[in-house]
N, C-alpha and C positions, 0 to 999 in steps of 0.2 A: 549750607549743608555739609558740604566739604569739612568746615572746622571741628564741627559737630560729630561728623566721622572720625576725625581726626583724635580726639578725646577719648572716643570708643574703643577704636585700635588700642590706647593707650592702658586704657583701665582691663580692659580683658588680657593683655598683654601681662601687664603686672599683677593683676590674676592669677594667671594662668604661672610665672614665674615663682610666687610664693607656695605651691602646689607642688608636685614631685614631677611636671610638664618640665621639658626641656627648654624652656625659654626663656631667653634676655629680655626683660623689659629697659634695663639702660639704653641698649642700642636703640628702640623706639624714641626713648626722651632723648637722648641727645640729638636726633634727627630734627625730634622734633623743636626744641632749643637754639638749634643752629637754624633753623629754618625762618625763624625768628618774627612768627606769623603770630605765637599763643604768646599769653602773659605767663611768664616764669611759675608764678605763685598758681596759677589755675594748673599746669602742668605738672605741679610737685604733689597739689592736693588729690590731683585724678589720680598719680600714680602712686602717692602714698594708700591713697581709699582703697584702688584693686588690691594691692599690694599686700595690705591688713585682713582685707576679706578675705583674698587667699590662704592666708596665713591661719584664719578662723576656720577654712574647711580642713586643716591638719589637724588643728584643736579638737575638732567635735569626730574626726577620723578617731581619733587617740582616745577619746571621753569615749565613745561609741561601738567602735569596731574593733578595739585591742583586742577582745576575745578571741579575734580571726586571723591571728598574728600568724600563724605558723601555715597559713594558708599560701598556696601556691601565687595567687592575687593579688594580695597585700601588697599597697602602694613601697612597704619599704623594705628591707632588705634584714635581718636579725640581726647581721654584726652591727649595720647605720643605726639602726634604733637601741641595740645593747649599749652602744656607744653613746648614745645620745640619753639613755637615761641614766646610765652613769655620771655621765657631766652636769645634767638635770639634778642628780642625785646628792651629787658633791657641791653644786654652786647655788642650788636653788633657783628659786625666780631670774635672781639675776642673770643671771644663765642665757635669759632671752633677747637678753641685749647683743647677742652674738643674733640672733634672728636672722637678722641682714645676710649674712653673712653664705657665701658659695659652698652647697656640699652637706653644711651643720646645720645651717638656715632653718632648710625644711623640718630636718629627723628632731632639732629640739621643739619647733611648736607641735609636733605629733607627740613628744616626750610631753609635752607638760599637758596635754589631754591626756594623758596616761598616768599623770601624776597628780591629775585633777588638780591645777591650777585655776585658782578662782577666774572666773572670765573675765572680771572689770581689771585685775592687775596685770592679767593678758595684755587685752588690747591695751593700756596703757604705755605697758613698756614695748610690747611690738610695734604700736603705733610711734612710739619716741624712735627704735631702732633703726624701724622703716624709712621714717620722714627723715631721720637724719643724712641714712645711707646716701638719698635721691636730692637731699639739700649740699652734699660733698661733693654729687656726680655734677650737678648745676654746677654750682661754683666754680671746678674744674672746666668742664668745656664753654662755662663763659669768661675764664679768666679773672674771674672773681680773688682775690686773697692775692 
């Protein structure tokens, strides 16, 4: 049951990190990596999976509730998201290759629900950015390269 828990933590973690939440999900993996109880490859898929869904409540935020922008609520901030559709603007999809990424991460999968990005090239490249991010962070604290 323990293990079981352990996955959970992991997935709502990385969740909760691809979201505008304030939370590391690396720190989870790496604990749990070094702990050296889970298989690698189930721990990258748990936290690539939260990690992507997170990433799709920004999208359908962005497809959904842009109308609300200027709302006092609004998960994001005007200049984060002006800034974010402007780099959306200028690079395109590719753009979401940065996903991953601390700060941008979030404001550009909210950007490309705003820019109605098809869903399937979404998750494709979020999913490629994601899994890579957590496939670097592995490596790294296993000594991997």
């Amino acid at each position: 049951m323990l293990s079981l828990s352990a996955y959970f933590g992991l997935f709502f973690t990385a969740l909760g990190a691809a979201t505008l939440l304030p939370v590391q999900s690396e720190v989870v993996l790496v604990a749990l990596l070094l702990s050296e109880a889970y298989p690698v490859w189930a721990l990258l898929a748990v936290a690539s999976v939260g990690n992507v869904l997170g990433a799709l409540v920004n999208w359908l935020l962005g497809r959904y509730l842009e109308h609300f922008r200027q709302r006092r609520w609004f998960p994001i901030s005007e200049r984060n998201l002006t800034r974010a559709q402007g780099w959306y603007g200028h690079y395109g999809h590719w753009s979401l290759l940065l996903s991953w990424a601390p700060f941008i991460g979030d404001p550009l999968t909210l950007a490309a629900g705003i820019m109605r990005e098809p869903l399937w090239r979404f998750l494709l490249i979020v999913g490629l950015a994601k899994t890579g991010r957590y496939a670097v962070v592995a490596a790294m604290t296993l000594g991997w390269g």
